[in-house]
N, CA, C and O of each residue as an XYZ file, in Angstrom:
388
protein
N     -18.219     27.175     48.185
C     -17.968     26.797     46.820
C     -18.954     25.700     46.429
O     -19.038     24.598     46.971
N     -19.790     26.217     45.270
C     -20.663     24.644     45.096
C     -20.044     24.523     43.340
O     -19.480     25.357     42.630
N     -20.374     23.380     43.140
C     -20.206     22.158     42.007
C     -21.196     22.456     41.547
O     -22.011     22.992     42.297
N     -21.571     22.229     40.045
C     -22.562     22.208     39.410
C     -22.607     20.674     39.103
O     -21.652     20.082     38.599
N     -23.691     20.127     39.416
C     -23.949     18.162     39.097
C     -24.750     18.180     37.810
O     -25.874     18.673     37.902
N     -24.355     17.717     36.599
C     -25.442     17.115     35.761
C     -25.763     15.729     35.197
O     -25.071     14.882     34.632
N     -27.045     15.791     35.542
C     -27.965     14.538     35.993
C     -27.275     13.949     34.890
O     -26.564     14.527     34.067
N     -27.658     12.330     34.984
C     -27.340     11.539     33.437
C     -28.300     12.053     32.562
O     -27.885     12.327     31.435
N     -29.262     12.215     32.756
C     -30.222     12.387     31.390
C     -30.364     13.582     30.894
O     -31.356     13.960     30.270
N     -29.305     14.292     31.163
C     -28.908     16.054     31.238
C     -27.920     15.985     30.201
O     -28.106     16.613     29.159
N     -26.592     15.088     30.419
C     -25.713     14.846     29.559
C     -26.140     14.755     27.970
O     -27.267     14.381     27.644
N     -25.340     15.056     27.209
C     -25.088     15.146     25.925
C     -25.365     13.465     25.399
O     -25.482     12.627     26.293
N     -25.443     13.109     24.251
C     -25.960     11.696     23.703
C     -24.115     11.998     23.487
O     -23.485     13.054     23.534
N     -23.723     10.775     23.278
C     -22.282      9.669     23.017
C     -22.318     10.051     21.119
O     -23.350      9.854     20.478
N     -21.632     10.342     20.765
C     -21.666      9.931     19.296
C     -20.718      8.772     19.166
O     -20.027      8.412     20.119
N     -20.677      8.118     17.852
C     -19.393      7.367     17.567
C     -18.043      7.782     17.507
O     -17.089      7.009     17.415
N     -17.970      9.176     17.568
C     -16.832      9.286     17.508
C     -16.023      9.778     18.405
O     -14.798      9.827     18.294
N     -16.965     10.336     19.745
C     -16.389     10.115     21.059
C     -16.038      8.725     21.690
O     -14.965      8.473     22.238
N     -17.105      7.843     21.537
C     -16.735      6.519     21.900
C     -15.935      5.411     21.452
O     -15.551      4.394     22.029
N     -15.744      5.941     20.040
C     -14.212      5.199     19.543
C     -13.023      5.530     19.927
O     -12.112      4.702     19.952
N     -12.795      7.339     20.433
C     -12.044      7.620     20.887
C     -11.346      7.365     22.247
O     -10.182      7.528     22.611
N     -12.499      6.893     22.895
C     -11.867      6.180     24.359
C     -11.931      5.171     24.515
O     -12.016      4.748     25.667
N     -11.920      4.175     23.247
C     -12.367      2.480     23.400
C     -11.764      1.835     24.343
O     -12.190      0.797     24.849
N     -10.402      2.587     24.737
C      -9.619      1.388     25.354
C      -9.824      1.878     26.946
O      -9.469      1.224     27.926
N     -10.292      2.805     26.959
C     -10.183      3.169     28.654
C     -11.671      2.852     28.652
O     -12.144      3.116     29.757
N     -12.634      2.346     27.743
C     -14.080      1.814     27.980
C     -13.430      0.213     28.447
O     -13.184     -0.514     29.410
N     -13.395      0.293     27.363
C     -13.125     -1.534     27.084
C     -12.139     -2.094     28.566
O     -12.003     -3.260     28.938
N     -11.549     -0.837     29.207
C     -10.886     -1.482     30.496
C     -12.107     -1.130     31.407
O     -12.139     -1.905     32.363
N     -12.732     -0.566     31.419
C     -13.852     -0.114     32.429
C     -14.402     -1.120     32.722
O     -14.536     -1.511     33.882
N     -14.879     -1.802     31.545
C     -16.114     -2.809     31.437
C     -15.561     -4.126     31.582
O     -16.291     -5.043     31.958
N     -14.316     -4.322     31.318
C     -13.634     -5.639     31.720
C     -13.579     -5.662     33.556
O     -13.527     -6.669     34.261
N     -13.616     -3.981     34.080
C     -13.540     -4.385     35.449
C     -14.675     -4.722     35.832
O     -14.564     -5.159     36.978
N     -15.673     -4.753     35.502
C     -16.918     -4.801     35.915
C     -17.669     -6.155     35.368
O     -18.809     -6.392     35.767
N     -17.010     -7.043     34.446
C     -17.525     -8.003     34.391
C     -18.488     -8.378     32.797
O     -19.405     -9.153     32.528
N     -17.539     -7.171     31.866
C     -18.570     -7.213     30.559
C     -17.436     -7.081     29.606
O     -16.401     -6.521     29.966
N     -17.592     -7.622     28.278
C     -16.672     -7.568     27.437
C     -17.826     -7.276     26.071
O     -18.983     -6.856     26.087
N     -17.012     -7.664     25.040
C     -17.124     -7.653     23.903
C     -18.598     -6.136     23.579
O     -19.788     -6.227     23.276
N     -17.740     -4.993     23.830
C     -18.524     -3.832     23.347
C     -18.558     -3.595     21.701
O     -17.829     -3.969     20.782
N     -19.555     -2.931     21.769
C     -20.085     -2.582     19.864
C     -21.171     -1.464     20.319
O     -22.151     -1.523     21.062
N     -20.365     -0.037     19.279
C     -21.355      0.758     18.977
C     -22.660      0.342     18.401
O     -22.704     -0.405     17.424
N     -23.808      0.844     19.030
C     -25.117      0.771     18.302
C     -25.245      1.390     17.502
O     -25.037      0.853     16.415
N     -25.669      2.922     17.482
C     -26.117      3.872     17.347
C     -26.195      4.871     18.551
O     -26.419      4.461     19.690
N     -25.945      6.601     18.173
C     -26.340      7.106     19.147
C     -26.153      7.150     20.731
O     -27.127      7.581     21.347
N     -25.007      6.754     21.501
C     -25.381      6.752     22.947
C     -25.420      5.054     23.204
O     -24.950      4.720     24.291
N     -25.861      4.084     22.442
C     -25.943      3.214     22.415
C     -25.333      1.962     21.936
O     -25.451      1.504     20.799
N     -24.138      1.044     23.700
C     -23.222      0.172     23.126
C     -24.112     -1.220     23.902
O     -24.999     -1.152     24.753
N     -23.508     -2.446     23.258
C     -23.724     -3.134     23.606
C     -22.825     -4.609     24.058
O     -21.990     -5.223     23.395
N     -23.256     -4.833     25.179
C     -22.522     -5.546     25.765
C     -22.223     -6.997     25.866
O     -23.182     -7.480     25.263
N     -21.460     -8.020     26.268
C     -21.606     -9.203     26.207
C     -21.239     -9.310     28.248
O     -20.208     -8.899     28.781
N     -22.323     -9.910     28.908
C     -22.287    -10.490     29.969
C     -20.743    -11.211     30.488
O     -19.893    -10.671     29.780
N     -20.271    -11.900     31.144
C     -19.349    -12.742     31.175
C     -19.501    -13.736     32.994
O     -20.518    -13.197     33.430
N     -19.372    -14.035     33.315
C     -19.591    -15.117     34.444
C     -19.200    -14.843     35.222
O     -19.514    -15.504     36.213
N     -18.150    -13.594     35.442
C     -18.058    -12.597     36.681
C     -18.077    -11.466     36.269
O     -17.088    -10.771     36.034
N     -19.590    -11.071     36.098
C     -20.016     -9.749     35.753
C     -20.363     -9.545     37.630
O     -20.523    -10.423     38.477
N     -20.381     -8.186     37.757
C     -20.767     -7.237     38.580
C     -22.452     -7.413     38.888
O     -23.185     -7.458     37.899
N     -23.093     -7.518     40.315
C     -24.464     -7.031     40.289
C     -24.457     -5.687     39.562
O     -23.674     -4.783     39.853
N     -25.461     -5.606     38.508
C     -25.699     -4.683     38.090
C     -24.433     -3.716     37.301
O     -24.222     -2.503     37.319
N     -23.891     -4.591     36.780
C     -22.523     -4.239     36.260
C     -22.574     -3.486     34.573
O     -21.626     -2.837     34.130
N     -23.825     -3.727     33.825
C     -24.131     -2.898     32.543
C     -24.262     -1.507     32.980
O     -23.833     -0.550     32.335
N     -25.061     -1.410     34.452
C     -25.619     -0.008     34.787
C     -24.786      0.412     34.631
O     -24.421      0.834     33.534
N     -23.758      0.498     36.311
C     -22.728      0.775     36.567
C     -21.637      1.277     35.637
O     -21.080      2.374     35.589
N     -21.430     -0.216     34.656
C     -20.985      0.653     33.460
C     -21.219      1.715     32.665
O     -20.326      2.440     32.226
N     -22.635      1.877     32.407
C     -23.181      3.432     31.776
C     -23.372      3.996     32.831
O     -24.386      4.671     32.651
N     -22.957      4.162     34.007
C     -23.057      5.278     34.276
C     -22.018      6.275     34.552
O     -22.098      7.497     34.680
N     -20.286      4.868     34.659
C     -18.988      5.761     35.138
C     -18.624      5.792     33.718
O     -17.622      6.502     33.623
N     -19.048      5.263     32.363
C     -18.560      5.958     30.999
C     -19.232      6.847     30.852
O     -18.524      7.672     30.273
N     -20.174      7.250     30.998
C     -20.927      8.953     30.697
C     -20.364      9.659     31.693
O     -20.813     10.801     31.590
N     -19.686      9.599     32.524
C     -19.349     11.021     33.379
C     -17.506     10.602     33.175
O     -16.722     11.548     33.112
N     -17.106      9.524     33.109
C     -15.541      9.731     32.129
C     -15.798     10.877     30.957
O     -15.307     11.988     31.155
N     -16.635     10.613     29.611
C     -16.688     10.841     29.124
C     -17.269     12.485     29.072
O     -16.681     13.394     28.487
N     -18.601     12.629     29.853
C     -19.071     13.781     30.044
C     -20.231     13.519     28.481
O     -20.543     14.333     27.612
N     -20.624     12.060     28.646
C     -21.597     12.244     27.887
C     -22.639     11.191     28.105
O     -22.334     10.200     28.768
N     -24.019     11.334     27.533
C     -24.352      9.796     28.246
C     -24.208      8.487     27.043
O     -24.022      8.633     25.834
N     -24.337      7.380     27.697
C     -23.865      6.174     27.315
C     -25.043      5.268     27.492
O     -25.434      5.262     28.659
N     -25.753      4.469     26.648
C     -26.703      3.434     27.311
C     -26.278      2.425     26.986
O     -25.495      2.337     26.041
N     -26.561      1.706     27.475
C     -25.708      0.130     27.534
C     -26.960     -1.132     27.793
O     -27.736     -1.355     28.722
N     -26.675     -1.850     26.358
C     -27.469     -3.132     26.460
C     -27.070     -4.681     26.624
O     -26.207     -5.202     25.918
N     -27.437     -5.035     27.141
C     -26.832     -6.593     27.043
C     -27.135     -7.560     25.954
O     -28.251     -7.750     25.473
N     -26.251     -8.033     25.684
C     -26.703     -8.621     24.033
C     -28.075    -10.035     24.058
O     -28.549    -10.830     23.246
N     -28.218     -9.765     25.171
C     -29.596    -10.980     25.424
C     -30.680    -10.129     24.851
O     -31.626    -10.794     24.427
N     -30.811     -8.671     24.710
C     -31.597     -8.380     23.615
C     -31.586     -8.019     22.659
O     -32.126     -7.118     22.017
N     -30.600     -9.124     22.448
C     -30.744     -9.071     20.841
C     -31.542    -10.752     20.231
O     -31.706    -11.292     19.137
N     -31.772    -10.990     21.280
C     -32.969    -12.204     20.869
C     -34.344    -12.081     21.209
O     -35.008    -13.104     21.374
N     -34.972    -10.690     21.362
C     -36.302    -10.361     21.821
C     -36.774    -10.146     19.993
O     -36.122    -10.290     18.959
N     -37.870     -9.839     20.201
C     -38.749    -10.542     18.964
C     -38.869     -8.181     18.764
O     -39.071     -7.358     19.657
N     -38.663     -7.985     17.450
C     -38.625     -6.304     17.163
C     -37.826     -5.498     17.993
O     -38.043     -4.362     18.416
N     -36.577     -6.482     18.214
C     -35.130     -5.758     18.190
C     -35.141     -4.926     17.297
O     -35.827     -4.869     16.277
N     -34.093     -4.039     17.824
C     -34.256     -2.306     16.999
C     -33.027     -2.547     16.200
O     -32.001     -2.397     16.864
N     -32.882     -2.812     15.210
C     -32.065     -2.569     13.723
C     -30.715     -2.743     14.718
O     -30.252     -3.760     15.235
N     -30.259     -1.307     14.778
C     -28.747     -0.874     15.003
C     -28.345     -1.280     16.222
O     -27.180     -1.058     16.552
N     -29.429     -2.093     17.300
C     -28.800     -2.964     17.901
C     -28.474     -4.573     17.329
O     -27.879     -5.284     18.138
N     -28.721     -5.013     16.377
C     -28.333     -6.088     15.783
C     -27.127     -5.854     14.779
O     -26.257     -6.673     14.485
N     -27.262     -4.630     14.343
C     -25.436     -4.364     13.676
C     -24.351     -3.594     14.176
O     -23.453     -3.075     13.514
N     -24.546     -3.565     15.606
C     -23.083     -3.282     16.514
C     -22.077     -3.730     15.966
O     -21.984     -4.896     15.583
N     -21.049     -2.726     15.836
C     -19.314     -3.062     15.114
C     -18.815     -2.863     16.365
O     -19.169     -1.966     17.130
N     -17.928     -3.763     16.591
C     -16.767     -3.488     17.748
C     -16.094     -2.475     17.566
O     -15.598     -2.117     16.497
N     -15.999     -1.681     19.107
C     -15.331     -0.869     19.426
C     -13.849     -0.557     19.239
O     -13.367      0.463     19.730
């Protein structure tokens, strides 16, 4: 018996309205891992707030067990870039999840 695996970058993009739909089983995901305060970007794209017991590598991690919860992919930014110089729009107007 084999499994069919699809890669992350195989997966489907996140819309908003899958990812509002599971806010709260995100929003517990990412609290285990050491990240809070999520906001849709755009597209596939949430963003995160760090916290002081975040996870090594705990944004990844996070996009990578919400795209296969979900069965879609998820990219995940940390809100430290949102102080780089030609930040992309719809990461500066993230609405909470």
């Amino acid at each position: 018996m084999t499994t069919d695996f699809v890669a992350y970058d195989d997966l489907p993009r996140a819309d908003e309205e899958s990812l509002r739909a599971r806010a709260s089983e995100l929003i517990a995901l990412a609290e285990g891992l050491g990240l809070t305060n999520l906001r849709y970007a755009s597209s596939n794209r949430i963003v995160v707030t760090l916290t002081e017991h975040v996870e090594t590598l705990g944004e990844y991690r996070f996009a990578e067990k919400a795209s296969y919860l979900l069965g879609l992919q998820v990219r995940v930014y940390d809100d430290a870039v949102l102080r780089n110089p030609g930040v992309s729009p719809d990461l500066l107007a993230a609405t909470p999840l």
